[in-house]
Structure formats: structure tokens, C-alpha cells
ROVORO-397371 format. One record per atom (N, C-alpha, C): residue in one letter; chain; x, y, z; residue number from 1. Coordinates in pm, 1 decimal, padded with zeros to 6 digits. Layout:
BEGIN
+----+----+----------+----------+----------+-----+
: aa : ch :     east :    north :       up :   i :
+----+----+----------+----------+----------+-----+
:  A :  A :        X :        Y :        Z : NUM :
...
+----+----+----------+----------+----------+-----+
end
This chain:
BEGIN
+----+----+----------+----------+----------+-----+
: aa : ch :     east :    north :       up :   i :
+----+----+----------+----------+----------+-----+
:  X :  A :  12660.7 :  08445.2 :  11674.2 :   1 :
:  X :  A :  12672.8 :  08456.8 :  11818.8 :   1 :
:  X :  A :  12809.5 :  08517.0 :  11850.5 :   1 :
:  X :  A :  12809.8 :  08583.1 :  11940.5 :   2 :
:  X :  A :  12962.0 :  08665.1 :  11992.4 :   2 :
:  X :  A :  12987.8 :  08553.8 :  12096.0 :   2 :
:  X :  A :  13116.5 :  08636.7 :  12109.2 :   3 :
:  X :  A :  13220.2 :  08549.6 :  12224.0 :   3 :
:  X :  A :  13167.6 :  08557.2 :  12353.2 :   3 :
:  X :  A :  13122.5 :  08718.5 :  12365.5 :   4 :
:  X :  A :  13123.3 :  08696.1 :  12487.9 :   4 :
:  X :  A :  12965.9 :  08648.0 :  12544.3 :   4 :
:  X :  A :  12884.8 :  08579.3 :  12442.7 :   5 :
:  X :  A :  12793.0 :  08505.2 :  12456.4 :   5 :
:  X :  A :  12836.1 :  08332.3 :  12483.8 :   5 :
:  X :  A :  12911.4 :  08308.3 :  12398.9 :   6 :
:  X :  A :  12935.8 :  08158.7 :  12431.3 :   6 :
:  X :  A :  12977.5 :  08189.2 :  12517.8 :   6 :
:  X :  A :  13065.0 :  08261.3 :  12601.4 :   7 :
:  X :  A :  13119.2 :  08233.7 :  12730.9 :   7 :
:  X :  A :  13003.1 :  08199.3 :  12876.3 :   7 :
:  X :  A :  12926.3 :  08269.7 :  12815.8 :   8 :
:  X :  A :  12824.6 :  08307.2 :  12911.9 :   8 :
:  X :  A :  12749.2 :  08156.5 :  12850.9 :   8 :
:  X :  A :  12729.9 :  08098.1 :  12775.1 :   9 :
:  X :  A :  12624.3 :  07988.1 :  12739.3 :   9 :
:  X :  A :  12767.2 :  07855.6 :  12803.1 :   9 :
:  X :  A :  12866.6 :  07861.3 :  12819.1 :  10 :
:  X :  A :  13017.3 :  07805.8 :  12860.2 :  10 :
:  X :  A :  12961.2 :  07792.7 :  13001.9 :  10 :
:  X :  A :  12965.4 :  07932.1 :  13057.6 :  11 :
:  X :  A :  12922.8 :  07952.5 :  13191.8 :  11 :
:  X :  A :  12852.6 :  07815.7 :  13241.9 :  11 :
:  X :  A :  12678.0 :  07865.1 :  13209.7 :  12 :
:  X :  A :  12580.2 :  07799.0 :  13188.7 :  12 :
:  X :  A :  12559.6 :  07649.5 :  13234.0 :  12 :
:  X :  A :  12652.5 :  07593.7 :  13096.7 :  13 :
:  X :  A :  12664.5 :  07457.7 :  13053.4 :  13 :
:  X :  A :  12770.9 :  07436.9 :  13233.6 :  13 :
:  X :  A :  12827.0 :  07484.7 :  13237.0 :  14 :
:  X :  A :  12896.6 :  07442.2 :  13334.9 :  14 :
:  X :  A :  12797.9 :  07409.5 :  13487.5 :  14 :
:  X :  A :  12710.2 :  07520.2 :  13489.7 :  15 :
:  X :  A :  12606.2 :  07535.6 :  13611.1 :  15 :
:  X :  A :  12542.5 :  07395.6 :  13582.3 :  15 :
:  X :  A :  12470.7 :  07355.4 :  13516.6 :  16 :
:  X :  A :  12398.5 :  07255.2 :  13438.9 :  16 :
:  X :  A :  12438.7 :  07163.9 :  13460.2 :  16 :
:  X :  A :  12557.9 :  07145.4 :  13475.6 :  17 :
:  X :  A :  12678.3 :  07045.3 :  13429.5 :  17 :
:  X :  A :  12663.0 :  06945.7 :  13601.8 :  17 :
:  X :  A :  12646.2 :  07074.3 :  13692.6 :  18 :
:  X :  A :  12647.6 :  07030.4 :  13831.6 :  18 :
:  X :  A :  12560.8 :  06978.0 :  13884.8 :  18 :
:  X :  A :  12408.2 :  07068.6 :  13832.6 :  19 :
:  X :  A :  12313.3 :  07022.1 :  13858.3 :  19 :
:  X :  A :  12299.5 :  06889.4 :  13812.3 :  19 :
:  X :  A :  12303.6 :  06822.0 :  13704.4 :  20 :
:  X :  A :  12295.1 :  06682.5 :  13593.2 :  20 :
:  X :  A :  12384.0 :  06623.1 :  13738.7 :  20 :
:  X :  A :  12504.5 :  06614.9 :  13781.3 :  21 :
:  X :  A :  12576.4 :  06553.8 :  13844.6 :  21 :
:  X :  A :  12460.3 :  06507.0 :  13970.9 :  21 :
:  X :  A :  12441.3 :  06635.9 :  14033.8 :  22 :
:  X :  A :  12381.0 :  06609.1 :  14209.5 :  22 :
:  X :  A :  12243.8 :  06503.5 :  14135.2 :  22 :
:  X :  A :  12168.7 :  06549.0 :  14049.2 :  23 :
:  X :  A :  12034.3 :  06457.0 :  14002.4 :  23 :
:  X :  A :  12074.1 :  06292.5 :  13984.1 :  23 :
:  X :  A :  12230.2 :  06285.4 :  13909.4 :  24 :
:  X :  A :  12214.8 :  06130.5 :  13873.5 :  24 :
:  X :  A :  12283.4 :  06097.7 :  13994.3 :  24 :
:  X :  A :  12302.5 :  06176.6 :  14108.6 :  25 :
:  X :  A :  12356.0 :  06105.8 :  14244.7 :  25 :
:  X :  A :  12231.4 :  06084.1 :  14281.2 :  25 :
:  X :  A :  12137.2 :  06178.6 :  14326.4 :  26 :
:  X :  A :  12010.3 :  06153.7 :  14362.2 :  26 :
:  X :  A :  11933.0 :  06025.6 :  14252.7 :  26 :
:  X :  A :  11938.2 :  06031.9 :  14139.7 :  27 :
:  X :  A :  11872.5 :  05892.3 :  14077.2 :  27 :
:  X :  A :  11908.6 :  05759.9 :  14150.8 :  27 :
:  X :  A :  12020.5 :  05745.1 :  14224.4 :  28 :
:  X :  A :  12048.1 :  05613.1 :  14307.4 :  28 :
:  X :  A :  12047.1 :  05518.1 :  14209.9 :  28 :
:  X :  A :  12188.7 :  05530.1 :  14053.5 :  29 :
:  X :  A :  12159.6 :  05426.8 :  14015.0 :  29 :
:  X :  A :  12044.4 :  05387.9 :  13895.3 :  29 :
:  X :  A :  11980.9 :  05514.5 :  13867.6 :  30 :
:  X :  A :  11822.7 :  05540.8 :  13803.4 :  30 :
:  X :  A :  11733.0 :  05429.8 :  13820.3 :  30 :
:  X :  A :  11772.3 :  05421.3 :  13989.5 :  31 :
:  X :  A :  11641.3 :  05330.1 :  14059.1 :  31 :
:  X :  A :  11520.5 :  05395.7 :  14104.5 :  31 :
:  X :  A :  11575.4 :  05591.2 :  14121.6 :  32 :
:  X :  A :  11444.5 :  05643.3 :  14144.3 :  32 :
:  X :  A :  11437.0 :  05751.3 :  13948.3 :  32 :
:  X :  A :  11363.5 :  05649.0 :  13929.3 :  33 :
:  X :  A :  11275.5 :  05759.6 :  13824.4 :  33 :
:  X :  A :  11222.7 :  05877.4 :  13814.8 :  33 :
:  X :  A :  11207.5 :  05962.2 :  13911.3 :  34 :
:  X :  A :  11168.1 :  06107.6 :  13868.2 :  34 :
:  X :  A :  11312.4 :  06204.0 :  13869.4 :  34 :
:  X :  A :  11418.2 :  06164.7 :  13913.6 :  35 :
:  X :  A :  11546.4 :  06196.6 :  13952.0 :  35 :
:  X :  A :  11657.4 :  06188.1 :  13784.7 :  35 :
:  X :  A :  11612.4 :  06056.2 :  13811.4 :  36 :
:  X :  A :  11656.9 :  05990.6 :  13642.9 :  36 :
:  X :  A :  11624.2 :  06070.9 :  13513.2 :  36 :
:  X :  A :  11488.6 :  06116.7 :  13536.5 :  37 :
:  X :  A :  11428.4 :  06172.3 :  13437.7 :  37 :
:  X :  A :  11487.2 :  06336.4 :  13421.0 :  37 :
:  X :  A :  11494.8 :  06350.8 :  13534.8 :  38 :
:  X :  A :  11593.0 :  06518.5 :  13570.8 :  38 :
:  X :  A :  11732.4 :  06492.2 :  13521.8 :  38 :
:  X :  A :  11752.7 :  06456.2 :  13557.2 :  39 :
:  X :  A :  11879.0 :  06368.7 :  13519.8 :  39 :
:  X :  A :  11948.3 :  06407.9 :  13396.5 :  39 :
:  X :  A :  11885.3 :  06312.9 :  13302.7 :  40 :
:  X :  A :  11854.6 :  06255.9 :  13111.8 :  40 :
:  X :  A :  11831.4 :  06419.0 :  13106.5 :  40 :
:  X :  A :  11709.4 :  06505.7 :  13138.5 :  41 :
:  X :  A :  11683.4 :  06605.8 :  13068.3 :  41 :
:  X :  A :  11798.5 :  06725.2 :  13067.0 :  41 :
:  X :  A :  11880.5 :  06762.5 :  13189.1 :  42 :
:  X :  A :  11966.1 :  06816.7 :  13238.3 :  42 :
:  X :  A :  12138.1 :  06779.5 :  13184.9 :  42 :
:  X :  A :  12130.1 :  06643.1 :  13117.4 :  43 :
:  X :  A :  12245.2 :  06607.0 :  13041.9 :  43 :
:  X :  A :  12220.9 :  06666.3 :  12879.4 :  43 :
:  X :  A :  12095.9 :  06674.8 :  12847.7 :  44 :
:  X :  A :  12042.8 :  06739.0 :  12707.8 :  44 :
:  X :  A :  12100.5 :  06871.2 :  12682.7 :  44 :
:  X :  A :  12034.0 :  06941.0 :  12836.8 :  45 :
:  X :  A :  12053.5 :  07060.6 :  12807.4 :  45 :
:  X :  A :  12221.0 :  07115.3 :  12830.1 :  45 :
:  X :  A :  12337.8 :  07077.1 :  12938.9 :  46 :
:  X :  A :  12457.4 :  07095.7 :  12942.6 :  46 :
:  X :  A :  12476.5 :  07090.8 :  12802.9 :  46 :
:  X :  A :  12487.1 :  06975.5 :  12749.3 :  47 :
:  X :  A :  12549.1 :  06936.2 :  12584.4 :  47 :
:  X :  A :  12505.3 :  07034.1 :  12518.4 :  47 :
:  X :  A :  12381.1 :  07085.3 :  12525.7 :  48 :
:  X :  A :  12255.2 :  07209.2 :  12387.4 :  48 :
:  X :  A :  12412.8 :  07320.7 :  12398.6 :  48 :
:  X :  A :  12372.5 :  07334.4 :  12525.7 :  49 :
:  X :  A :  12497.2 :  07453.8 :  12587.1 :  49 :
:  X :  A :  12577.6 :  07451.8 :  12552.6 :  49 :
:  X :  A :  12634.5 :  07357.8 :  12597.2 :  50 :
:  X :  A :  12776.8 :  07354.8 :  12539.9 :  50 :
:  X :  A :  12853.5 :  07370.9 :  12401.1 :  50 :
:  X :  A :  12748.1 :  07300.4 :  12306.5 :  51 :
:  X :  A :  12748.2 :  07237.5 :  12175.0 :  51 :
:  X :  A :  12756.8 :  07426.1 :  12117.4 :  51 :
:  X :  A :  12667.6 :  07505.4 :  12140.2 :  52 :
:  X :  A :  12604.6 :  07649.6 :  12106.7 :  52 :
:  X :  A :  12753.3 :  07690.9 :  12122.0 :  52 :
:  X :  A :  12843.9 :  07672.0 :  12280.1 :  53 :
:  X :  A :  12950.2 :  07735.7 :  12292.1 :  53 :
:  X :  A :  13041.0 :  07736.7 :  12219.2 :  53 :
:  X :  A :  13060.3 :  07616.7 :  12191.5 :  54 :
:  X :  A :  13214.0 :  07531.5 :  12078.9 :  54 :
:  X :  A :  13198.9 :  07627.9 :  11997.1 :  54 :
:  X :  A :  13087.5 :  07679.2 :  11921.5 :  55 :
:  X :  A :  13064.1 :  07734.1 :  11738.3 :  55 :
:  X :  A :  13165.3 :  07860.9 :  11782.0 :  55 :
:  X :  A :  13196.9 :  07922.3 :  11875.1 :  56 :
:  X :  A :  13274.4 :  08030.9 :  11869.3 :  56 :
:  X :  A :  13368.0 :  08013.6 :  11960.1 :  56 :
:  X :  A :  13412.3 :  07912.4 :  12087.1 :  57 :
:  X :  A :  13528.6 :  07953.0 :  12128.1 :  57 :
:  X :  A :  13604.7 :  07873.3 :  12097.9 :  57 :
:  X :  A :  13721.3 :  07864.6 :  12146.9 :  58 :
:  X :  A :  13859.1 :  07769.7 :  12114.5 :  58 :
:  X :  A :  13797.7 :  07611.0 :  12181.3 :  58 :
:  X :  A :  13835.8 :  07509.1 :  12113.5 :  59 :
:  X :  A :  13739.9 :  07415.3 :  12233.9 :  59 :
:  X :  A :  13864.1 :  07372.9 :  12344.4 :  59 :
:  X :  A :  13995.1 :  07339.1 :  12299.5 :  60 :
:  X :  A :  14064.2 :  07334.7 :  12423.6 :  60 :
:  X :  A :  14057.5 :  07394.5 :  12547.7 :  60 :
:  X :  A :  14040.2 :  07565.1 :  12539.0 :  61 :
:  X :  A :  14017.3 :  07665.8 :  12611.2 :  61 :
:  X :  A :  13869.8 :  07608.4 :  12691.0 :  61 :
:  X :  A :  13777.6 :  07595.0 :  12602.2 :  62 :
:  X :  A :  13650.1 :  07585.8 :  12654.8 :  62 :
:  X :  A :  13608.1 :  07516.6 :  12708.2 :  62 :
:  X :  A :  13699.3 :  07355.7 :  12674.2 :  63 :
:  X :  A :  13660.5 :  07201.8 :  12752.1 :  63 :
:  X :  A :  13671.1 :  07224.1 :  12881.5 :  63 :
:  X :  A :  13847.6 :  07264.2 :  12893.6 :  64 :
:  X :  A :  13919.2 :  07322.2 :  13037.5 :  64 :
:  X :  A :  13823.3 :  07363.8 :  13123.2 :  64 :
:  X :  A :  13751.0 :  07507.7 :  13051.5 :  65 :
:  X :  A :  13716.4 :  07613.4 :  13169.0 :  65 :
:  X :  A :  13556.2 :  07502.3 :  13213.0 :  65 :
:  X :  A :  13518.5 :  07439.6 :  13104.3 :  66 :
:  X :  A :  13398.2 :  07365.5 :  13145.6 :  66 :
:  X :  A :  13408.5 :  07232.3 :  13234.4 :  66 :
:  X :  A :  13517.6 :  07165.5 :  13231.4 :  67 :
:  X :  A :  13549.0 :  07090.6 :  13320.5 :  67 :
:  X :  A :  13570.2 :  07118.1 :  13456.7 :  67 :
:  X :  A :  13636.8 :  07190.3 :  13463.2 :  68 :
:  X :  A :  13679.3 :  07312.1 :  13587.2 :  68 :
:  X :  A :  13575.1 :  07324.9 :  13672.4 :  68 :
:  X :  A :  13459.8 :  07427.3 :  13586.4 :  69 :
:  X :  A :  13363.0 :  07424.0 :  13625.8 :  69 :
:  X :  A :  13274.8 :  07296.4 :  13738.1 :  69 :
:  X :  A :  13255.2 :  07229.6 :  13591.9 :  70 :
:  X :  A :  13208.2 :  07108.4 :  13682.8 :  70 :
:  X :  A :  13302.5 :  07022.2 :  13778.6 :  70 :
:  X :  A :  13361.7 :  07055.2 :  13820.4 :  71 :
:  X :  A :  13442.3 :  06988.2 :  13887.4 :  71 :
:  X :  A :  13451.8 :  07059.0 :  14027.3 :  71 :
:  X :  A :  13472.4 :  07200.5 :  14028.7 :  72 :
:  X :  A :  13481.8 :  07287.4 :  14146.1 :  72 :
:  X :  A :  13326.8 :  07262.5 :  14185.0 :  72 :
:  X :  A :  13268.6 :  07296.1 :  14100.4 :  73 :
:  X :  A :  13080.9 :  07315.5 :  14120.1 :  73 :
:  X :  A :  13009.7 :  07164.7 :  14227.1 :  73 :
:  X :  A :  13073.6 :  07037.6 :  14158.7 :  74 :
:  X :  A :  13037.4 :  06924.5 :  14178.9 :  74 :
:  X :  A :  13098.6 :  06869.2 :  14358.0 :  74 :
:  X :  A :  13270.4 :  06940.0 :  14365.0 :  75 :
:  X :  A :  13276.6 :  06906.0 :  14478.0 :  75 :
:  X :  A :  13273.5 :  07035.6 :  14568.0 :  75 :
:  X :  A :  13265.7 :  07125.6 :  14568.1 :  76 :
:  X :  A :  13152.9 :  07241.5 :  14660.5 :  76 :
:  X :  A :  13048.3 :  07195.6 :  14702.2 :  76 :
:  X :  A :  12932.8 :  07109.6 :  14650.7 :  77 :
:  X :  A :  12823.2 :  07041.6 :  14658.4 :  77 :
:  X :  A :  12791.4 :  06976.1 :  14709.6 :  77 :
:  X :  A :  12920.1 :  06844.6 :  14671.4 :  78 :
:  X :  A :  12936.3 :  06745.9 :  14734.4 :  78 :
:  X :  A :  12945.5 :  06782.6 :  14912.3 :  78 :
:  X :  A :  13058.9 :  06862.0 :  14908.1 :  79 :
:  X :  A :  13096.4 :  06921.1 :  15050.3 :  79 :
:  X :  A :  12964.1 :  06982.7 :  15149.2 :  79 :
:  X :  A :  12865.2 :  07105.3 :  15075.9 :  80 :
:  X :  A :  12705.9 :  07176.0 :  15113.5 :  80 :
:  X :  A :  12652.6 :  07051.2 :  15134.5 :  80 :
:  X :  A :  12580.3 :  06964.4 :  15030.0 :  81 :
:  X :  A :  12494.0 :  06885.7 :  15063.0 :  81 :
:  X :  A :  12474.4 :  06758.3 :  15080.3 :  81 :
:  X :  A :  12627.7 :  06686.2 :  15067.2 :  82 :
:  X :  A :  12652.6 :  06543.7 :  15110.7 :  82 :
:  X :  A :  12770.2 :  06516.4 :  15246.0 :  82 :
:  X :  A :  12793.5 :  06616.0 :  15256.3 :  83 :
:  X :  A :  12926.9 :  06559.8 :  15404.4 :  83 :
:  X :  A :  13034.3 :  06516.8 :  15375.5 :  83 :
:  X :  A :  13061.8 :  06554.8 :  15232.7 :  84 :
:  X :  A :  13210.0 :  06513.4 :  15193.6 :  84 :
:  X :  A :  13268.8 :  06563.9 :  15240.6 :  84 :
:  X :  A :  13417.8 :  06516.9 :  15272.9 :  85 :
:  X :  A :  13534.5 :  06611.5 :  15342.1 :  85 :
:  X :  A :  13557.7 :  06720.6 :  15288.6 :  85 :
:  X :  A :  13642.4 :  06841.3 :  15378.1 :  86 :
:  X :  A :  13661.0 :  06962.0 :  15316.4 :  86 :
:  X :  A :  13802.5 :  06987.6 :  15365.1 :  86 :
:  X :  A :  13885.6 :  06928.8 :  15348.3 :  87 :
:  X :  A :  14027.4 :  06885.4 :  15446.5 :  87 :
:  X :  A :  14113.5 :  06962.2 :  15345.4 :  87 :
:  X :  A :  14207.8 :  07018.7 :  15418.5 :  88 :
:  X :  A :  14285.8 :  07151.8 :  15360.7 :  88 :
:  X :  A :  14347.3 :  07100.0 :  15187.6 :  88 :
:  X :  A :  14372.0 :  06983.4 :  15220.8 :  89 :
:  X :  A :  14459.5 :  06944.5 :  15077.2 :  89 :
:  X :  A :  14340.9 :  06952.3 :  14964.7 :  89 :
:  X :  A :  14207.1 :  06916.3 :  14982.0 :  90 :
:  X :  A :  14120.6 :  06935.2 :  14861.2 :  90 :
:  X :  A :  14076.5 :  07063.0 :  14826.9 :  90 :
:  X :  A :  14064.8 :  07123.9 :  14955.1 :  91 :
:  X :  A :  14044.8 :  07269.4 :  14909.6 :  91 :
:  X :  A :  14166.0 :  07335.3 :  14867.6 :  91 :
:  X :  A :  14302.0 :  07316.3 :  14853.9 :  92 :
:  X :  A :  14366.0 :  07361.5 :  14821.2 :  92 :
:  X :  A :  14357.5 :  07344.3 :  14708.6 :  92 :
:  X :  A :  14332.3 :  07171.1 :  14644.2 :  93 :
:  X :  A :  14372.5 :  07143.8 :  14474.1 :  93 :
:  X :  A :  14232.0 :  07211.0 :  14433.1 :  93 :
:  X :  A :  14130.4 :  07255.2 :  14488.7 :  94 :
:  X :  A :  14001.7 :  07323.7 :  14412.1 :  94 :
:  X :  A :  14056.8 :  07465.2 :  14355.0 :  94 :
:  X :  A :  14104.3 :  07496.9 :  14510.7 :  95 :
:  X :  A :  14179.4 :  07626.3 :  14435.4 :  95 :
:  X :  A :  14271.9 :  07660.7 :  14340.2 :  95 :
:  X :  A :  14372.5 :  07562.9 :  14301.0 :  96 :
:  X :  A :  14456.4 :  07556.3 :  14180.1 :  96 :
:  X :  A :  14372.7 :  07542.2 :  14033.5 :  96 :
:  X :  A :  14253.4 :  07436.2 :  14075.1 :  97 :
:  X :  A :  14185.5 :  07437.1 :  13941.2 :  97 :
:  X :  A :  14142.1 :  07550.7 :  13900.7 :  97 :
:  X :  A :  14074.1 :  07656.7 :  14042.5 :  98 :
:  X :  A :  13992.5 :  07774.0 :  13997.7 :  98 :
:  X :  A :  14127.4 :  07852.5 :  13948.7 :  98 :
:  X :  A :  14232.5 :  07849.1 :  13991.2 :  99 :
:  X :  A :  14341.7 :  07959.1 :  13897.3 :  99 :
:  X :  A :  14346.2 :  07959.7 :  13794.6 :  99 :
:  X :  A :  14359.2 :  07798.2 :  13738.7 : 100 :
:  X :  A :  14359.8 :  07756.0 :  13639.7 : 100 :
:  X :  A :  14276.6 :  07816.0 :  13526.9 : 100 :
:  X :  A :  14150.9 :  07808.1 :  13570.2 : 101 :
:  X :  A :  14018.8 :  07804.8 :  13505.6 : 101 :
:  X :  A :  14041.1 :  07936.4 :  13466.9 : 101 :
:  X :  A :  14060.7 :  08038.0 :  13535.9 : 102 :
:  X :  A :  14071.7 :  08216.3 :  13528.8 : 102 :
:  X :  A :  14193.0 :  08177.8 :  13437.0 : 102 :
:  X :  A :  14302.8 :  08116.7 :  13456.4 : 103 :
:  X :  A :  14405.6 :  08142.8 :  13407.8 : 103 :
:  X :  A :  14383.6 :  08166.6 :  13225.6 : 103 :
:  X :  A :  14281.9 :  08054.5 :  13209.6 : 104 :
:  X :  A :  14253.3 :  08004.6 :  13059.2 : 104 :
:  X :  A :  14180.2 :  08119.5 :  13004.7 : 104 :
:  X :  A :  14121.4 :  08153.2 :  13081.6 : 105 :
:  X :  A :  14018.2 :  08291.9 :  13089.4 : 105 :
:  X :  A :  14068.7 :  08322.6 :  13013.8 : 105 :
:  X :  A :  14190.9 :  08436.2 :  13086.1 : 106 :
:  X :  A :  14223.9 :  08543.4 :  13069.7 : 106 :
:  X :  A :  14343.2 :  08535.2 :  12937.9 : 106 :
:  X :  A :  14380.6 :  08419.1 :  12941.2 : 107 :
:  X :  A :  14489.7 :  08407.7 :  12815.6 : 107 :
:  X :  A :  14433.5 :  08366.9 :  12676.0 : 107 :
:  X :  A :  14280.3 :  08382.0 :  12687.4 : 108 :
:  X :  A :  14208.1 :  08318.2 :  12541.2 : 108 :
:  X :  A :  14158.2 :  08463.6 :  12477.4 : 108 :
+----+----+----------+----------+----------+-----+
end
């Protein structure tokens, strides 16, 4: 596999990463079972992803940009489809992470 495939399977795992998040919010707890079950399957596949990515990039580099990911991804989301605050100081620290995230990018 090339690099600039794990990045893209990096990517991925990261998208995944968000989705798995909003599902085990929606599981309530995995009191609703069809949610739960999205859930479990969607934590499989981030890890498949991820796991594929490690074999070729740096993993420090890669944890970073995948955390990042889920993290910007998760509270963007939060903000679209739950009513979380969007108050200048969080969007500001989102934006430091996303520098960040490019930053790792571009120096790996």
C-alpha cells in the first residue's frame, strides 16, 4: 500500500470515527439497540481503517491527524445536530487543532 493511500484510508477512519461517535450518542447508553448495533459495527470499521493506515504511516503523525479529525468532526456535529454551543472561544480552539492537523500534514 502507498502513502498516499493510508492517508486517504487515515482520512476515512477519521470520517468513521465521527459517525461511531454521533451512533453511540444516539444508542442512549445502548438502551436503543439498532443504534448500538451501528454503533459496534462502525467502531470495527474506524479500527479496520485505521489499523490498514499504521502499516505505512508514522503512527505519532497519524494518531494526531486522526484524533484531530475526530475531534473537529465530532464537535462540528455536535454544534449541526445537537445545539451545542458555538461560542467564539471553541471555535477558535477547533481552529488551532485544524492548523495543527495540516501542520502534521505537511511536516510528515
Amino acid at each position: 500500500m502507498s502513502t498516499a493511500s493510508g492517508w486517504v484510508m487515515l482520512v476515512a477512519s477519521g470520517i468513521v470515527d465521527v459517525a461511531w461517535a454521533l451512533a453511540t450518542k444516539k444508542a442512549d447508553g445502548f438502551r436503543e439497540p439498532g443504534w448500538a448495533l451501528v454503533s459496534l459495527l462502525l467502531l470495527a470499521l474506524f479500527v479496520g481503517l485505521l489499523t490498514k493506515a499504521l502499516q505505512v504511516l508514522p503512527v505519532g503523525t497519524a494518531y494526531a491527524v486522526w484524533t484531530g479529525i475526530g475531534a473537529v468532526g465530532s464537535v462540528g456535529a455536535g454544534i449541526l445536530l445537537f445545539g451545542e454551543p458555538a461560542d467564539a472561544t471553541r471555535l477558535l480552539f477547533v481552529t488551532v487543532t485544524v492548523v495543527g492537523i495540516i501542520g502534521l500534514k505537511v511536516a510528515s
